[in-house]
DOVEXPA-548473 format. One record per residue: residue in three letters; x, y, z of N, C-alpha, C in turn; residue number from 1. Coordinates in nm, 3 decimals. Layout:
residues N
<node><markol>ALA</markol><n_east>X</n_east><n_north>Y</n_north><n_up>Z</n_up><ca_east>X</ca_east><ca_north>Y</ca_north><ca_up>Z</ca_up><c_east>X</c_east><c_north>Y</c_north><c_up>Z</c_up><pavex>NUM</pavex></node>
...
end
This chain:
residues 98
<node><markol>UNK</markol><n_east>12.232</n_east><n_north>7.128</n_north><n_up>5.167</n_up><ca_east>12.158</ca_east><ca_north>7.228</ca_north><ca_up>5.239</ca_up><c_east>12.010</c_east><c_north>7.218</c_north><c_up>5.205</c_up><pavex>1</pavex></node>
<node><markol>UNK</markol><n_east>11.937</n_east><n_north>7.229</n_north><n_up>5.314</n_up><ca_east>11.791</ca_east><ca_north>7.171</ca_north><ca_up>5.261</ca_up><c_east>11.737</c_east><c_north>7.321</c_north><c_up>5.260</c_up><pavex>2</pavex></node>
<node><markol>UNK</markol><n_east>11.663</n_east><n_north>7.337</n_north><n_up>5.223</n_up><ca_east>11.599</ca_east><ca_north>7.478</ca_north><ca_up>5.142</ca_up><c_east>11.457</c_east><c_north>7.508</c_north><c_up>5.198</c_up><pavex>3</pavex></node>
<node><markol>UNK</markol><n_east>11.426</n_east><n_north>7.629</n_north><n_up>5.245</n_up><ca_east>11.309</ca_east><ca_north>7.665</ca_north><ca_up>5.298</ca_up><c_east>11.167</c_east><c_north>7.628</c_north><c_up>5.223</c_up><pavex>4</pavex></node>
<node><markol>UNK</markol><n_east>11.173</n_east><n_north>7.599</n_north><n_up>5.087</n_up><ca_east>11.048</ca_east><ca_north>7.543</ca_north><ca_up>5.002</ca_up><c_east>11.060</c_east><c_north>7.423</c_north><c_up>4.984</c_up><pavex>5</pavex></node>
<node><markol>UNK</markol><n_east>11.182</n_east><n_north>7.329</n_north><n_up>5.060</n_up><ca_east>11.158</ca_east><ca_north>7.198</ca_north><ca_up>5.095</ca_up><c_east>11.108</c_east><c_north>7.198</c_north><c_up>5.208</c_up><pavex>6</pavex></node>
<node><markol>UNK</markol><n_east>11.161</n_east><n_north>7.223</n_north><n_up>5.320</n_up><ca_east>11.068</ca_east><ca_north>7.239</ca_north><ca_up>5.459</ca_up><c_east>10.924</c_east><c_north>7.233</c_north><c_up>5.407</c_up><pavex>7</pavex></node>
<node><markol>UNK</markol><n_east>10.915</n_east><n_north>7.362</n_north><n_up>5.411</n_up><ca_east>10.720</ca_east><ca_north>7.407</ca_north><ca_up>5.410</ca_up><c_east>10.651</c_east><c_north>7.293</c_north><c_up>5.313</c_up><pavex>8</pavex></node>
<node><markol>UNK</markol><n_east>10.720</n_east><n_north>7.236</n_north><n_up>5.217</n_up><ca_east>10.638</ca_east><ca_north>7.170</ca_north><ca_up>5.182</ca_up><c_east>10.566</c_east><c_north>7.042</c_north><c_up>5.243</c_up><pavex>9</pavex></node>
<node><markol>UNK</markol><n_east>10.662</n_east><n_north>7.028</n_north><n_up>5.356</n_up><ca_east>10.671</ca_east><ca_north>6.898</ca_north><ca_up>5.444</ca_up><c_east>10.536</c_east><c_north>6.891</c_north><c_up>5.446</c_up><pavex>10</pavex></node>
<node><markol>UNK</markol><n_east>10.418</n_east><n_north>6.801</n_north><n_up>5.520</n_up><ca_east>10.304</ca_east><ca_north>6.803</ca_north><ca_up>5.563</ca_up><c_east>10.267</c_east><c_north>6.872</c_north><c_up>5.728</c_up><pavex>11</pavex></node>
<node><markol>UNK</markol><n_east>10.416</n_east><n_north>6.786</n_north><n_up>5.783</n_up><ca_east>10.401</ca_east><ca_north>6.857</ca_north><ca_up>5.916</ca_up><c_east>10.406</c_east><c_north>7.021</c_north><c_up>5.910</c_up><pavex>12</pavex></node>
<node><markol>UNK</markol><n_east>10.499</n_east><n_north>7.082</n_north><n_up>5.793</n_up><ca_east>10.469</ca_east><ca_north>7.207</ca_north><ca_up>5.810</ca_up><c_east>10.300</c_east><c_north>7.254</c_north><c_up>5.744</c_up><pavex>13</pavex></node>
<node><markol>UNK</markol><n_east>10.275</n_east><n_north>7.209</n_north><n_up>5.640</n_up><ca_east>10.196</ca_east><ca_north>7.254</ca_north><ca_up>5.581</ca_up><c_east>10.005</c_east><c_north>7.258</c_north><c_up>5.670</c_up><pavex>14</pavex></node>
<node><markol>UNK</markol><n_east>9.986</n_east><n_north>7.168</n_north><n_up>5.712</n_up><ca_east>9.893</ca_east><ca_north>7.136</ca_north><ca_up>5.819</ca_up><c_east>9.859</c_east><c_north>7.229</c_north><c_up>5.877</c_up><pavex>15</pavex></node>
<node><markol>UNK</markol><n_east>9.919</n_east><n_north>7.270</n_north><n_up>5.979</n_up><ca_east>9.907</ca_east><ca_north>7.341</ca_north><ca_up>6.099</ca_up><c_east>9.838</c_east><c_north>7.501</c_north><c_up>6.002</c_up><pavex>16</pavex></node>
<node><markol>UNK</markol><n_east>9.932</n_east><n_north>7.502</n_north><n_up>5.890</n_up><ca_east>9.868</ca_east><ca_north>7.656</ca_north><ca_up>5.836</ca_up><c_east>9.763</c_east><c_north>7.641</c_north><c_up>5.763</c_up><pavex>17</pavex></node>
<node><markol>UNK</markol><n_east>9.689</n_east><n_north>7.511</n_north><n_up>5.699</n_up><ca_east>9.586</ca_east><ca_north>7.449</ca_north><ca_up>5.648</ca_up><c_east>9.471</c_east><c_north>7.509</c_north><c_up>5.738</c_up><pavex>18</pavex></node>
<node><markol>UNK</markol><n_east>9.476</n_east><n_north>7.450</n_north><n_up>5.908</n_up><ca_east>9.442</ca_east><ca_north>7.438</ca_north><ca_up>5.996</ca_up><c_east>9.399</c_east><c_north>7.623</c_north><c_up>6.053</c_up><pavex>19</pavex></node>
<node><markol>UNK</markol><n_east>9.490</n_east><n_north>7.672</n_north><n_up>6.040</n_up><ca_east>9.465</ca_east><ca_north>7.791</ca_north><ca_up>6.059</ca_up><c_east>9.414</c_east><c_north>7.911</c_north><c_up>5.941</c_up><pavex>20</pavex></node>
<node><markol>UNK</markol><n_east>9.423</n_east><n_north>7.849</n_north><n_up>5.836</n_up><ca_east>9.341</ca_east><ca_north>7.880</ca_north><ca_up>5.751</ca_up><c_east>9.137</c_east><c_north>7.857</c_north><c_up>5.765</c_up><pavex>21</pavex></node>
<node><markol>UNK</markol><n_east>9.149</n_east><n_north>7.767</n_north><n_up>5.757</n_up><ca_east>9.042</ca_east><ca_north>7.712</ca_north><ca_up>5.799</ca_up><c_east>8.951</c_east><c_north>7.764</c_north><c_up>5.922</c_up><pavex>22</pavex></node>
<node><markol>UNK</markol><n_east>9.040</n_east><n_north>7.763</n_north><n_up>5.997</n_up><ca_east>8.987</ca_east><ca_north>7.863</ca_north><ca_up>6.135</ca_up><c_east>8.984</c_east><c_north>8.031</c_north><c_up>6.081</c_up><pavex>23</pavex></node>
<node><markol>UNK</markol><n_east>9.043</n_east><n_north>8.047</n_north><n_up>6.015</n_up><ca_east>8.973</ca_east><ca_north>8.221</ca_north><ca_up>5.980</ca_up><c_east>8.883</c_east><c_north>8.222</c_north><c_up>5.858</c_up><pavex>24</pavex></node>
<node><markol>UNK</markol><n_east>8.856</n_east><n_north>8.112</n_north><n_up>5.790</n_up><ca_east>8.747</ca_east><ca_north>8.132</ca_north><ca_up>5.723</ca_up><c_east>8.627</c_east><c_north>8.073</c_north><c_up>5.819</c_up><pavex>25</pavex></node>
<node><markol>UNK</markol><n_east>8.630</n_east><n_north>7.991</n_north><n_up>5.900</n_up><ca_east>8.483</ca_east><ca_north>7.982</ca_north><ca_up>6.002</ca_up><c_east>8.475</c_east><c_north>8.104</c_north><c_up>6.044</c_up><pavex>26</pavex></node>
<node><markol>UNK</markol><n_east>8.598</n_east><n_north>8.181</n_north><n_up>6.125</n_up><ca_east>8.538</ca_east><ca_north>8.304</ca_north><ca_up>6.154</ca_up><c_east>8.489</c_east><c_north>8.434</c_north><c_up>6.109</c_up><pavex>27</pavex></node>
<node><markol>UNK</markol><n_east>8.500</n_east><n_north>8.423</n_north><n_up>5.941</n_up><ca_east>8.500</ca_east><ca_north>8.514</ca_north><ca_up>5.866</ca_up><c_east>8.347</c_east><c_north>8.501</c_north><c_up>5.832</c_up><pavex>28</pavex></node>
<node><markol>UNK</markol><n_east>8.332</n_east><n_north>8.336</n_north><n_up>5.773</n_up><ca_east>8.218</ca_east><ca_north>8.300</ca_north><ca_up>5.741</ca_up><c_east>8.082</c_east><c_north>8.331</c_north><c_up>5.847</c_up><pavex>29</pavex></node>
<node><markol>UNK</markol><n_east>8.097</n_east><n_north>8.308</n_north><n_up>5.990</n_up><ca_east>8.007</ca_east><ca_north>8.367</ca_north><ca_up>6.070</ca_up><c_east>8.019</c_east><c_north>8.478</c_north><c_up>6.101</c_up><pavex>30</pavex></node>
<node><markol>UNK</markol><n_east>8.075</n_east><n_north>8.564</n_north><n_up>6.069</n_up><ca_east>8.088</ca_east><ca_north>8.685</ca_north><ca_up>6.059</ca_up><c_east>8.010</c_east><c_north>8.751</c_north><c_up>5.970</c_up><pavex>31</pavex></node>
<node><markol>UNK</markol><n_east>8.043</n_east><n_north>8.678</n_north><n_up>5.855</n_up><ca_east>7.958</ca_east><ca_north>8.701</ca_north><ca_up>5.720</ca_up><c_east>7.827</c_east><c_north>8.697</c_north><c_up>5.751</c_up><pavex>32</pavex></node>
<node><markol>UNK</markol><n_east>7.741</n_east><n_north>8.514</n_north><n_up>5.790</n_up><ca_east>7.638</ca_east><ca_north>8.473</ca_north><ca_up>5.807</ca_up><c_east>7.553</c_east><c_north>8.533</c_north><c_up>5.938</c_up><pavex>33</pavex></node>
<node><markol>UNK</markol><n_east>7.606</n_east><n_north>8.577</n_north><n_up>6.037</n_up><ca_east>7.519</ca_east><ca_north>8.570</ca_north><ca_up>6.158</ca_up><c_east>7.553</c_east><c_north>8.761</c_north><c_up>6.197</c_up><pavex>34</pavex></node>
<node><markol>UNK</markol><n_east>7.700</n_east><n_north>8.812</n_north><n_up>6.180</n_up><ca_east>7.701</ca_east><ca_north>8.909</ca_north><ca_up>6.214</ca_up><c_east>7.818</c_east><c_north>8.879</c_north><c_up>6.366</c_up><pavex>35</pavex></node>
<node><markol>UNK</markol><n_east>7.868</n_east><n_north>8.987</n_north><n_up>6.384</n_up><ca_east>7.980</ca_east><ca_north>8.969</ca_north><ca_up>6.500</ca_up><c_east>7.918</c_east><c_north>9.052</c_north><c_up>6.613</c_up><pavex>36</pavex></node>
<node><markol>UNK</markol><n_east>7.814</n_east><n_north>8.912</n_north><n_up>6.643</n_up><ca_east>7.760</ca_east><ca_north>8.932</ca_north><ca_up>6.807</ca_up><c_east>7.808</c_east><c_north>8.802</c_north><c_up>6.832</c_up><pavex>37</pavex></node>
<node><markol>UNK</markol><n_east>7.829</n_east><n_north>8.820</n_north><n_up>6.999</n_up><ca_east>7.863</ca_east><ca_north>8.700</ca_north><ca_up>7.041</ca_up><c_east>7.728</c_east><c_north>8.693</c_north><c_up>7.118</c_up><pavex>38</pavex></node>
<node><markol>UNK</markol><n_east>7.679</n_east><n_north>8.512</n_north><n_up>7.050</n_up><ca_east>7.610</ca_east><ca_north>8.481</ca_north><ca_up>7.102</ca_up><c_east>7.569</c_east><c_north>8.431</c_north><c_up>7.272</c_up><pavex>39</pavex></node>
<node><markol>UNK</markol><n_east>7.475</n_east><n_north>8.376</n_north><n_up>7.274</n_up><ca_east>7.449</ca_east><ca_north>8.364</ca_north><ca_up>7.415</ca_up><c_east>7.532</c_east><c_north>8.199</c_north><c_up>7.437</c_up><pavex>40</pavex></node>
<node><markol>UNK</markol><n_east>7.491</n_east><n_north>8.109</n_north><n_up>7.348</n_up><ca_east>7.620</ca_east><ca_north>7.997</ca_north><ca_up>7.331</ca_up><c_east>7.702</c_east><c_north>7.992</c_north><c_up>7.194</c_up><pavex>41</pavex></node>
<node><markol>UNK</markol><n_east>7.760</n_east><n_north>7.914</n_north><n_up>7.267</n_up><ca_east>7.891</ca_east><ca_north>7.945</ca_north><ca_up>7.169</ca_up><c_east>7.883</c_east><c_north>7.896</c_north><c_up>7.026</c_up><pavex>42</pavex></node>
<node><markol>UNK</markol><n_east>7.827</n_east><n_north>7.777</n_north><n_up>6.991</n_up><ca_east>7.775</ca_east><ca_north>7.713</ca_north><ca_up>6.876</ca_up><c_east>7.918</c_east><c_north>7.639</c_north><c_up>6.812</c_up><pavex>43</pavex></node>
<node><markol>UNK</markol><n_east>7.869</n_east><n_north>7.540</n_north><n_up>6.738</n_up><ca_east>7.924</ca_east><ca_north>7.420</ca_north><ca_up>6.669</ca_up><c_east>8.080</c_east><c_north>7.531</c_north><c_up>6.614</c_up><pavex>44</pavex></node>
<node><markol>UNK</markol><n_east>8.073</n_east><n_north>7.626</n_north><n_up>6.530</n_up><ca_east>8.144</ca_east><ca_north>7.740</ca_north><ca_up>6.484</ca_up><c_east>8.283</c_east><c_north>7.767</c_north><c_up>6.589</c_up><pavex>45</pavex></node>
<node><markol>UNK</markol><n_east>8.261</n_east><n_north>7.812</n_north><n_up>6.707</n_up><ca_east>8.315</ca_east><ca_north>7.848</ca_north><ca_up>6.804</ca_up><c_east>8.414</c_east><c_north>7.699</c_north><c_up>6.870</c_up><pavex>46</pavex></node>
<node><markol>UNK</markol><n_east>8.342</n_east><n_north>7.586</n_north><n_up>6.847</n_up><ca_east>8.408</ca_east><ca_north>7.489</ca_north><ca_up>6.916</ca_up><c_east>8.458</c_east><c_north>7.433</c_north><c_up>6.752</c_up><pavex>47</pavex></node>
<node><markol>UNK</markol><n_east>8.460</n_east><n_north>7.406</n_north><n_up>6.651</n_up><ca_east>8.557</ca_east><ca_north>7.373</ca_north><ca_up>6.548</ca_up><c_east>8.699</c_east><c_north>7.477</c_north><c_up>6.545</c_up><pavex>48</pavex></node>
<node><markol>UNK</markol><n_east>8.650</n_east><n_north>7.599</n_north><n_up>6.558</n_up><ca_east>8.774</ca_east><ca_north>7.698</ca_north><ca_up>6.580</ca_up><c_east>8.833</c_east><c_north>7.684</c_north><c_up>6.681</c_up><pavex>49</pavex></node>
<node><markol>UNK</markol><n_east>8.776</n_east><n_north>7.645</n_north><n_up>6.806</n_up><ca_east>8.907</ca_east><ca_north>7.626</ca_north><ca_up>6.926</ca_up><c_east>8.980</c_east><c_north>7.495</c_north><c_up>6.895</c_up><pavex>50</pavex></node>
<node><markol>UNK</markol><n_east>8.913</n_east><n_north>7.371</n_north><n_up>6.804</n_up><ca_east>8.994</ca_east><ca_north>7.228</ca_north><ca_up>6.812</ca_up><c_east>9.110</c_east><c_north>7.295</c_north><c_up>6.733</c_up><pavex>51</pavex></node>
<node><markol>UNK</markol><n_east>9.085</n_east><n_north>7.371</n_north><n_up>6.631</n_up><ca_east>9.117</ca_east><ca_north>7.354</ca_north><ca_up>6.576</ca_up><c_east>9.266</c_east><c_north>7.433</c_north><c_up>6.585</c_up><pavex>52</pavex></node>
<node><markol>UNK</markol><n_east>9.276</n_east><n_north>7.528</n_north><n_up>6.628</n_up><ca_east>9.367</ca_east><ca_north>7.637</ca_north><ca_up>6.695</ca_up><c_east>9.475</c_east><c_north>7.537</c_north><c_up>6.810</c_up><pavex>53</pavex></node>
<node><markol>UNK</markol><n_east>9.403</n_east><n_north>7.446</n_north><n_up>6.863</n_up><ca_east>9.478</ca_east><ca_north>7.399</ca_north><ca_up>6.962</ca_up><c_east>9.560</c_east><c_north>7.281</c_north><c_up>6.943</c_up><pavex>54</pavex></node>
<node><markol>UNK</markol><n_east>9.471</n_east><n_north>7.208</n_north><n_up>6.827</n_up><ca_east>9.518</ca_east><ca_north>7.069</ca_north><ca_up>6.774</ca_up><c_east>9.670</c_east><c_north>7.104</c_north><c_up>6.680</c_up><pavex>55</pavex></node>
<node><markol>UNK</markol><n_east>9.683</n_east><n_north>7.211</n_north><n_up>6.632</n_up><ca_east>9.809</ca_east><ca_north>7.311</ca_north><ca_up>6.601</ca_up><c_east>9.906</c_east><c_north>7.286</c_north><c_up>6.647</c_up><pavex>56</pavex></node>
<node><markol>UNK</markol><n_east>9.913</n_east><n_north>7.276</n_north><n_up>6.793</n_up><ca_east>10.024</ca_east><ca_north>7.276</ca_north><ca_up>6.851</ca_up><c_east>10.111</c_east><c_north>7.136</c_north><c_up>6.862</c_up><pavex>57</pavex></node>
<node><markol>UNK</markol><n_east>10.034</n_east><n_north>7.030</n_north><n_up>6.928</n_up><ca_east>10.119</ca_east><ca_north>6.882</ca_north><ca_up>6.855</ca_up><c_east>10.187</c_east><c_north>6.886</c_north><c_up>6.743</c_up><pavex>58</pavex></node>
<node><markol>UNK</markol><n_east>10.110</n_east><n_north>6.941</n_north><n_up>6.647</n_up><ca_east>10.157</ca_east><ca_north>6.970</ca_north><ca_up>6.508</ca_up><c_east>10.293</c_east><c_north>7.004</c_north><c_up>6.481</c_up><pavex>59</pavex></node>
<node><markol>UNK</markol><n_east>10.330</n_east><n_north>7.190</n_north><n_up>6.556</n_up><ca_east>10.387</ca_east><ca_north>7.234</ca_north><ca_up>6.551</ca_up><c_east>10.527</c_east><c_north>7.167</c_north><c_up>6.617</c_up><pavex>60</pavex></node>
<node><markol>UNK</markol><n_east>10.507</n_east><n_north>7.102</n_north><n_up>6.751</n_up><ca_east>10.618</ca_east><ca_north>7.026</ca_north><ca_up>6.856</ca_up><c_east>10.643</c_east><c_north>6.960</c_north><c_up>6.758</c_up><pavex>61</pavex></node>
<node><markol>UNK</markol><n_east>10.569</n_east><n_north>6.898</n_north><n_up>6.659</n_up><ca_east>10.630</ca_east><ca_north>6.787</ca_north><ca_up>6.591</ca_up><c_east>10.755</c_east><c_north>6.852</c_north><c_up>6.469</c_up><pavex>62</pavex></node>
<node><markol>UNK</markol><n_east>10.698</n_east><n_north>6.944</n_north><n_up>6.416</n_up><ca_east>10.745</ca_east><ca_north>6.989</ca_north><ca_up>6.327</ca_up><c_east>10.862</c_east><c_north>7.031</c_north><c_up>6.349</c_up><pavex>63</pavex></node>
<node><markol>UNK</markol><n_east>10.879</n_east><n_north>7.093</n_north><n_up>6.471</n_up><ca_east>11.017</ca_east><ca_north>7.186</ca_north><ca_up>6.548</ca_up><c_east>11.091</c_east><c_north>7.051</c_north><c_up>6.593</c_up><pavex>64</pavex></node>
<node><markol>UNK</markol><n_east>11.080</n_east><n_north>6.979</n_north><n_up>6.675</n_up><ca_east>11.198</ca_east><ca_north>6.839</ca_north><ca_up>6.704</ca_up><c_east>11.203</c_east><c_north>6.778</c_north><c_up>6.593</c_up><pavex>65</pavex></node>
<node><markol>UNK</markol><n_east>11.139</n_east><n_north>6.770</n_north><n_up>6.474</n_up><ca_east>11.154</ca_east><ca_north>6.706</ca_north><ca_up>6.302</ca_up><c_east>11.255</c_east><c_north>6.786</c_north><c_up>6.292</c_up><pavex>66</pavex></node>
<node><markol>UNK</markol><n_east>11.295</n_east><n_north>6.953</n_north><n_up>6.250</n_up><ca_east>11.325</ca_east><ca_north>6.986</ca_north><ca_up>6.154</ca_up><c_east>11.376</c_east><c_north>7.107</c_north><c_up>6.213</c_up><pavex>67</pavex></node>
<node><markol>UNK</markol><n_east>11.397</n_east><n_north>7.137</n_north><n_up>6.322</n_up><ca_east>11.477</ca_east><ca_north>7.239</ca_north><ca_up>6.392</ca_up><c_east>11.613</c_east><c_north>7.194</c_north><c_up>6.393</c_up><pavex>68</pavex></node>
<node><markol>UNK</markol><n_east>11.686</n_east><n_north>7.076</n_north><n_up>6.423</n_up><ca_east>11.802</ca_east><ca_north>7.005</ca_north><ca_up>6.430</ca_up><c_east>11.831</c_east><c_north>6.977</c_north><c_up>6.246</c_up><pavex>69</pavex></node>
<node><markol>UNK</markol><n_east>11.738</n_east><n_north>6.956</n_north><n_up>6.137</n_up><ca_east>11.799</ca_east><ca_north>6.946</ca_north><ca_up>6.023</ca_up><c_east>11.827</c_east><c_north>7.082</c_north><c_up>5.960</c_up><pavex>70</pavex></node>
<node><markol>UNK</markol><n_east>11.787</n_east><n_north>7.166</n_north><n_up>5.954</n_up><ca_east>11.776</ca_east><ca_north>7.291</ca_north><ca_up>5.936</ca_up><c_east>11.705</c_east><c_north>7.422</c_north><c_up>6.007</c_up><pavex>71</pavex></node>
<node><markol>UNK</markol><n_east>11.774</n_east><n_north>7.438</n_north><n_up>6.051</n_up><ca_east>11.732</ca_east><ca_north>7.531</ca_north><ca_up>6.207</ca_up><c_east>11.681</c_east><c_north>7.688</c_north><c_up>6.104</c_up><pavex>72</pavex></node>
<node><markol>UNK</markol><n_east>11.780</n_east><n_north>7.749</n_north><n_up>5.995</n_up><ca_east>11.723</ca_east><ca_north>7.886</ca_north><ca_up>5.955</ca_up><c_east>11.535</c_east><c_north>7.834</c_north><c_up>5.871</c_up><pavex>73</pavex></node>
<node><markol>UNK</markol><n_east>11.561</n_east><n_north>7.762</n_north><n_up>5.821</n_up><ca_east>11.407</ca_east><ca_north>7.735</ca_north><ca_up>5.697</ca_up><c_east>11.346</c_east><c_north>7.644</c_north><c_up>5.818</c_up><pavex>74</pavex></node>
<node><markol>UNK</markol><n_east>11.355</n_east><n_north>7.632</n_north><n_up>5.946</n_up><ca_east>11.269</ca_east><ca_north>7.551</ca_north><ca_up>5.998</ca_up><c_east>11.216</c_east><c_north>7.678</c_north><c_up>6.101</c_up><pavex>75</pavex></node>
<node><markol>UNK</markol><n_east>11.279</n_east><n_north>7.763</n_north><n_up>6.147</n_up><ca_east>11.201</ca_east><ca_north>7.888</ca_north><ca_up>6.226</ca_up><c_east>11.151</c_east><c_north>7.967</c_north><c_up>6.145</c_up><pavex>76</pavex></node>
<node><markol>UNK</markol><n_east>11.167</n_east><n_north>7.972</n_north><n_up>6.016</n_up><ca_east>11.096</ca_east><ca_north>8.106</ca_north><ca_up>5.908</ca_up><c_east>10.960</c_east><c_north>7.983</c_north><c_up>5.929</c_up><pavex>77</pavex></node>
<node><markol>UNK</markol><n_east>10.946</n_east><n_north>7.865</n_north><n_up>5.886</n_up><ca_east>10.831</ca_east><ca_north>7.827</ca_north><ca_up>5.912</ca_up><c_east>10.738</c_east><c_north>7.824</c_north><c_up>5.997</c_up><pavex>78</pavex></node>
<node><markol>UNK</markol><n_east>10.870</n_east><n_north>7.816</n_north><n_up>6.133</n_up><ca_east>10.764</ca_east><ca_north>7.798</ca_north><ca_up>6.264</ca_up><c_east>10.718</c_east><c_north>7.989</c_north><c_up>6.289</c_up><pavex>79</pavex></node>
<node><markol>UNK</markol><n_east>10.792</n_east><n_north>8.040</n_north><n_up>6.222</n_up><ca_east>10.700</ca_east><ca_north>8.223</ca_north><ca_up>6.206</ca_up><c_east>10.590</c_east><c_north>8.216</c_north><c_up>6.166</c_up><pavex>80</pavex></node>
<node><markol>UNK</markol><n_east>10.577</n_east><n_north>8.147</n_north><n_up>6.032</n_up><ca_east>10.503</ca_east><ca_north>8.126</ca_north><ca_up>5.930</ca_up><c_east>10.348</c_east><c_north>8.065</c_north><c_up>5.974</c_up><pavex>81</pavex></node>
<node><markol>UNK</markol><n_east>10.370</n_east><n_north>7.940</n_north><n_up>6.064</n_up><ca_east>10.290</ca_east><ca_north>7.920</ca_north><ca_up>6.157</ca_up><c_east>10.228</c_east><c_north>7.989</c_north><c_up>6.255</c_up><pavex>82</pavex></node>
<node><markol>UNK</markol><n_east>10.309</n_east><n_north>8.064</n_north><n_up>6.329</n_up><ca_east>10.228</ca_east><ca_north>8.123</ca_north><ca_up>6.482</ca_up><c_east>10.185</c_east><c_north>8.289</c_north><c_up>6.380</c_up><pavex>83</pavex></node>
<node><markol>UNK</markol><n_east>10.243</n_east><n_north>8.323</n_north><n_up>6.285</n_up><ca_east>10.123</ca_east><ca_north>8.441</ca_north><ca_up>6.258</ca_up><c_east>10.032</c_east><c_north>8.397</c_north><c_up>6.159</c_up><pavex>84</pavex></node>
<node><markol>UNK</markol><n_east>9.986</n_east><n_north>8.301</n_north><n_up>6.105</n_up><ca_east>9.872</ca_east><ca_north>8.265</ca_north><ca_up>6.055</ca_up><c_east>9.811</c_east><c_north>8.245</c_north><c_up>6.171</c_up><pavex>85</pavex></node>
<node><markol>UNK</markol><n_east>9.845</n_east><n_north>8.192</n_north><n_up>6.296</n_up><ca_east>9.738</ca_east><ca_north>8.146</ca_north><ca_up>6.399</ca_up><c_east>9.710</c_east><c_north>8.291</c_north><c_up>6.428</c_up><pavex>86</pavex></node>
<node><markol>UNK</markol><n_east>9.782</n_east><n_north>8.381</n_north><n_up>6.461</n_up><ca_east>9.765</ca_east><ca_north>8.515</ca_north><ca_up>6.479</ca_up><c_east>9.684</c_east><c_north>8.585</c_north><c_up>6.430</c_up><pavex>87</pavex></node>
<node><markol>UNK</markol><n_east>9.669</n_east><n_north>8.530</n_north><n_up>6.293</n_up><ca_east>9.556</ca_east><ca_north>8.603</ca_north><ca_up>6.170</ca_up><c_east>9.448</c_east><c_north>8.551</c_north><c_up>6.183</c_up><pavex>88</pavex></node>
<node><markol>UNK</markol><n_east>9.419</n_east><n_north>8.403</n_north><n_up>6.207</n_up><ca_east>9.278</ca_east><ca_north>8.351</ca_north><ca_up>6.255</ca_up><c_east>9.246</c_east><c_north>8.396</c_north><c_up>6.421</c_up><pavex>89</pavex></node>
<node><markol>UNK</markol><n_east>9.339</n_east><n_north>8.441</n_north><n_up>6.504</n_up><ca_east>9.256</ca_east><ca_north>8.484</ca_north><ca_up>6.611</ca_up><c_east>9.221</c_east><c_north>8.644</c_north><c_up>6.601</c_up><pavex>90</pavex></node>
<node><markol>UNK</markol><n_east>9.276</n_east><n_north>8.705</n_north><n_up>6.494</n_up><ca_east>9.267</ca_east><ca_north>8.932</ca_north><ca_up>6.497</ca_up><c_east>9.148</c_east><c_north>8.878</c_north><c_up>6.505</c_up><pavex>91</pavex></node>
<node><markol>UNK</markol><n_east>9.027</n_east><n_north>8.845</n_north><n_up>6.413</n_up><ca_east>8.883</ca_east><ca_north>8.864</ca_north><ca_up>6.431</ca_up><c_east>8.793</c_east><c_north>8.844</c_north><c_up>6.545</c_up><pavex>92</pavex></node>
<node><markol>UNK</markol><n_east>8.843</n_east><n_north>8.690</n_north><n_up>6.596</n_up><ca_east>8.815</ca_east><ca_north>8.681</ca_north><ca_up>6.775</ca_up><c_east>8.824</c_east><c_north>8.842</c_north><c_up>6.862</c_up><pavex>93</pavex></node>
<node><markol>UNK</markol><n_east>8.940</n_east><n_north>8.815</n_north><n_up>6.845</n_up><ca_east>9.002</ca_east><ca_north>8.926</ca_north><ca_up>6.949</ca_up><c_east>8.903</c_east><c_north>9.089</c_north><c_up>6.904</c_up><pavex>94</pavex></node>
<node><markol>UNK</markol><n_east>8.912</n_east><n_north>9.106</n_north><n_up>6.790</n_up><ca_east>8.867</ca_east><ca_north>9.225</ca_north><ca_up>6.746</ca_up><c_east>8.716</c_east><c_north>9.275</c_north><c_up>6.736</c_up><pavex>95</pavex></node>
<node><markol>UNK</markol><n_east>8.661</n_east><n_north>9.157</n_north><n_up>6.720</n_up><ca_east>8.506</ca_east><ca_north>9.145</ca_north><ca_up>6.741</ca_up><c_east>8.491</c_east><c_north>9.115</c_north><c_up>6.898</c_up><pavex>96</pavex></node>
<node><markol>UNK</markol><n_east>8.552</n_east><n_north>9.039</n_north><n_up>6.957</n_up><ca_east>8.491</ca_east><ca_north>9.024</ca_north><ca_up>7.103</ca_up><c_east>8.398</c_east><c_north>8.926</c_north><c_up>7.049</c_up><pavex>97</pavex></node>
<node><markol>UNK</markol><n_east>8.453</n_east><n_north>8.770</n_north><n_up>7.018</n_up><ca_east>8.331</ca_east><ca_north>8.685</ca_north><ca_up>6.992</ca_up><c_east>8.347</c_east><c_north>8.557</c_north><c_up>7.069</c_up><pavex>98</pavex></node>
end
């Protein structure tokens, strides 16, 4: 029986929440630095956070046809694990209006 802290450790799992980590500290960090106006363009900030949110998802397809068929319970607690970290890097988007 393969075990939910074998999963996550996978890379394919681990990535995607790397990834979305990363995306809520850019948005935290310009938040911090500039203030939560949305500018008139969008800036370098705004387009690393969308690659980066979106490039996720290959990730994720990969991860789910990997490891949905070897262990289906520790492979959806991950794929949870995944879509609300993405969830947590977009509250500030959404909540600021940026």
């Amino acid at each position: 029986m393969v075990t939910f802290q074998t999963v996550v450790r996978r890379p394919s799992a681990l990535l995607p929440l790397a990834m979305s980590v990363t995306a809520f500290a850019l948005v935290v960090g310009r938040i911090a630095i500039v203030g939560a106006t949305a500018g008139a363009d969008e800036g370098a900030t705004a387009h690393l956070f969308q690659i980066l949110i979106v490039a996720q998802v290959p990730l994720a397809v990969f991860f789910a046809a990997t490891w949905l068929s070897r262990a289906p319970r520790s492979a959806l607690r991950v794929l949870a694990l995944q879509a609300a970290a993405v969830l947590v890097a977009l509250a500030p988007v959404y909540c600021f209006h940026l």
